[in-house]
matplotlib code that plots the C-alpha trace (Angstrom):
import matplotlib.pyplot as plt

x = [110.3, 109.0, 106.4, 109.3, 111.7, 108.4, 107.6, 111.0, 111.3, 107.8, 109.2, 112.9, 111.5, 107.9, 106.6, 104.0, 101.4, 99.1, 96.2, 96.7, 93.6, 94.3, 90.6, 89.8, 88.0, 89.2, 92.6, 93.4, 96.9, 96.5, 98.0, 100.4, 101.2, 101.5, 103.9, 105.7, 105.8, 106.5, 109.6, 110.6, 110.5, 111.3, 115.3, 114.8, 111.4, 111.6, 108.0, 105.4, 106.0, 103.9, 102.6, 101.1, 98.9, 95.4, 92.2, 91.6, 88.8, 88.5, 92.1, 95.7, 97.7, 101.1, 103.6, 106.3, 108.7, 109.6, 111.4, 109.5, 106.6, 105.0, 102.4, 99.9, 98.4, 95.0, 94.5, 90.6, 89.1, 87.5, 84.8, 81.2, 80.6, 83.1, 83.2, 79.6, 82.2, 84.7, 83.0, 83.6, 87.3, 87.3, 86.8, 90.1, 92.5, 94.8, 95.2, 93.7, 95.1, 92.7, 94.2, 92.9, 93.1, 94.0, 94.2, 90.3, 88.5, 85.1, 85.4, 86.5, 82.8, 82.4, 85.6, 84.2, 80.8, 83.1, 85.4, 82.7, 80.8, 83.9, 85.0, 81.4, 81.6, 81.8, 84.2, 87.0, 86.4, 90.0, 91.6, 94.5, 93.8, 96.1, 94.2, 96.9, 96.7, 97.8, 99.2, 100.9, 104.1, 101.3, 101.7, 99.0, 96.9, 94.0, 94.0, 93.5, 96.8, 98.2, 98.1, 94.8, 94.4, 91.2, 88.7, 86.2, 82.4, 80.3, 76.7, 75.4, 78.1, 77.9, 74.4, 74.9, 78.6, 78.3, 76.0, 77.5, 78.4, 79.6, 82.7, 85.1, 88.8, 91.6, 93.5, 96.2, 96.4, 99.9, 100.9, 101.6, 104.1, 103.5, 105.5, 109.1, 112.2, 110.7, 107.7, 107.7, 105.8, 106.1, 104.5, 105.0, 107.3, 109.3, 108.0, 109.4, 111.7]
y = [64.5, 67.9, 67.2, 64.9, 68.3, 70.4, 68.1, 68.3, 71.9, 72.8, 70.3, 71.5, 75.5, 76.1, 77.1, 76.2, 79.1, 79.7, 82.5, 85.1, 87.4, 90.5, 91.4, 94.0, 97.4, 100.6, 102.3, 99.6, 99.2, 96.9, 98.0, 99.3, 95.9, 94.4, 97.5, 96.3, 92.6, 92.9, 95.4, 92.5, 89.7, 91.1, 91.8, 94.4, 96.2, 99.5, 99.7, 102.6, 105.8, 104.7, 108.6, 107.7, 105.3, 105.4, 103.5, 100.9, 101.0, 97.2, 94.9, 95.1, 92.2, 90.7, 88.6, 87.3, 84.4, 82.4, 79.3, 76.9, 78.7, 81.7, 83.8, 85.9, 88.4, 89.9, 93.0, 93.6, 96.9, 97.3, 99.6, 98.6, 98.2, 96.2, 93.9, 92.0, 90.6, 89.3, 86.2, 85.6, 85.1, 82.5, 79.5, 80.4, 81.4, 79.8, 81.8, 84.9, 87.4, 90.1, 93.3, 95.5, 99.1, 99.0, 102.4, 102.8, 102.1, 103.4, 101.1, 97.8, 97.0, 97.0, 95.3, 92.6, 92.2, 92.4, 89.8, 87.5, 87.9, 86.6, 83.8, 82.0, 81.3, 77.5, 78.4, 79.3, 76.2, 75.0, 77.9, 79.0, 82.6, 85.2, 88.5, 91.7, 94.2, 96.8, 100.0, 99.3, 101.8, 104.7, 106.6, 107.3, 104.0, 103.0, 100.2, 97.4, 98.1, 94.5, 91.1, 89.3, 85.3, 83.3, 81.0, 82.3, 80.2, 79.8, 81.3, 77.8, 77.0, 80.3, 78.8, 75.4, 74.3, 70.8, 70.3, 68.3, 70.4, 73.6, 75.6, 76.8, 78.1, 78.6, 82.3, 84.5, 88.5, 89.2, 93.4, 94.6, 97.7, 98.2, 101.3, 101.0, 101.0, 97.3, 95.0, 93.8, 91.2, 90.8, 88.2, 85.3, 82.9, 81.6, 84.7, 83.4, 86.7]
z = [85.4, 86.0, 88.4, 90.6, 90.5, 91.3, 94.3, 95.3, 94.9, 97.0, 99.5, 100.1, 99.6, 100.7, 103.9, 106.1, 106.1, 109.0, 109.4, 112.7, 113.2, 115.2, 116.3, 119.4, 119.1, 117.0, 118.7, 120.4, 118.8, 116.6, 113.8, 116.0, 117.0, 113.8, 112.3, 115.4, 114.8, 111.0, 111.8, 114.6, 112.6, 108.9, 108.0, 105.6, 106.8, 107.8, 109.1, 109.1, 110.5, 113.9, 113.4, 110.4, 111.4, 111.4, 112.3, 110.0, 107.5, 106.4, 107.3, 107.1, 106.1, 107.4, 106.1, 108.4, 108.2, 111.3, 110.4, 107.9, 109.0, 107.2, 109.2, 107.6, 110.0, 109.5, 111.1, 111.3, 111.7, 115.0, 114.4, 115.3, 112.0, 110.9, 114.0, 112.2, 109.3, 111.4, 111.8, 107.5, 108.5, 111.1, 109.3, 107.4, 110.8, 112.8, 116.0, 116.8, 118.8, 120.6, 121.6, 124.6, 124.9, 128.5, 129.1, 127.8, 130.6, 129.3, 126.9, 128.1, 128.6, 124.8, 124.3, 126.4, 124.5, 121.7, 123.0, 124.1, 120.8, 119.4, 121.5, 121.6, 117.6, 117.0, 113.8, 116.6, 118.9, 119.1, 117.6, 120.2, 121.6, 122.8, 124.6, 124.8, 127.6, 125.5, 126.2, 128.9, 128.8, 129.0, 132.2, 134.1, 132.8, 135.2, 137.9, 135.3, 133.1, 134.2, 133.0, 133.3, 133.5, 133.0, 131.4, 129.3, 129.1, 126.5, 127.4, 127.7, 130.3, 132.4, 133.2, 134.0, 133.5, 134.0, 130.8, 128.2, 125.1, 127.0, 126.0, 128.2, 127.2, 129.4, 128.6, 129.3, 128.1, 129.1, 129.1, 125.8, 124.6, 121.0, 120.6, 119.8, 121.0, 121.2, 121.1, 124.3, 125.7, 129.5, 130.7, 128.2, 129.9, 126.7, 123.8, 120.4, 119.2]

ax = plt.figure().add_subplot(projection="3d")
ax.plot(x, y, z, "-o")
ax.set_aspect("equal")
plt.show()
């Protein structure tokens, strides 16, 4: 009898619980993002002081309820160093969501290698992807401060993409303002909030 009321009750109450990486490099606005999300999506979070936020040393985690769904955001630390064990956590995620500092321009050449580091791991073949032009209420941002649109190839396919084998993913990175009075994503034709 207990395990028919136990079955009943895990069916009737528990949640479907999917894995959300946030990678990209250090001040991006991850965390930022997530603080955002979390006060978005929560009814009784107040969220972090946004001035109180610092670089991440190791992850942050997220918990946010959407329906019969619950999300669990891990928000990576994007220092060089910690970039080499991001790689243990893809076996175990269900979307990842890379975040781009796009008022950084001296840096979006490491946040490609970065990027592309990431995206040609076999562990995330499949995985849906969402890249973030972040940063984007920042005045005076350079030229690229817009939404970007792409595919993204595998090594082996940037050579010779008509060999069997190669991986190629279809992206967006719609603009991104972290900061409050909102998260706003522009861009997204149908956002879910």
């Amino acid at each position: 009898m207990y395990t028919l009321l136990s079955g009943l009750y895990k069916y009737m109450f528990q949640k479907d619980e999917y894995c959300i990486l946030i990678l990209g490099l250090d001040n991006a606005g991850k965390t930022t993002f997530l603080e955002q999300t979390k006060t978005k999506f929560s009814k009784n979070y107040k969220g972090m002081s946004l001035s109180k936020i610092t670089t991440t040393v190791g992850l942050n985690i997220g918990t946010i309820d959407v329906g019969n769904a619950r999300l669990m955001f891990w928000d990576l630390g994007g220092q060089e160093e910690l970039q080499s064990l991001w790689d243990k956590y893809y076996a175990e995620s269900h979307g990842v969501i890379y975040v781009i500092d796009s008022t950084d321009e001296e840096r979006l050449s490491e946040s490609k290698e970065a990027f592309e580091k990431m995206i040609t791991s076999e562990s995330l073949e499949g995985i849906p992807l969402l890249v973030l032009a972040n940063k984007q209420d920042v005045e005076g941002r350079g030229q690229r401060g817009h939404r970007v649109d792409g595919q993204v190839c595998g090594e082996e396919s940037a050579a010779a993409p008509e060999t069997e084998g190669h991986h190629m993913r279809s992206w967006q990175g719609p603009p991104l303002k972290a900061r409050p009075p909102a998260l706003i994503l522009t861009g997204i034709p149908n956002p879910i909030y």
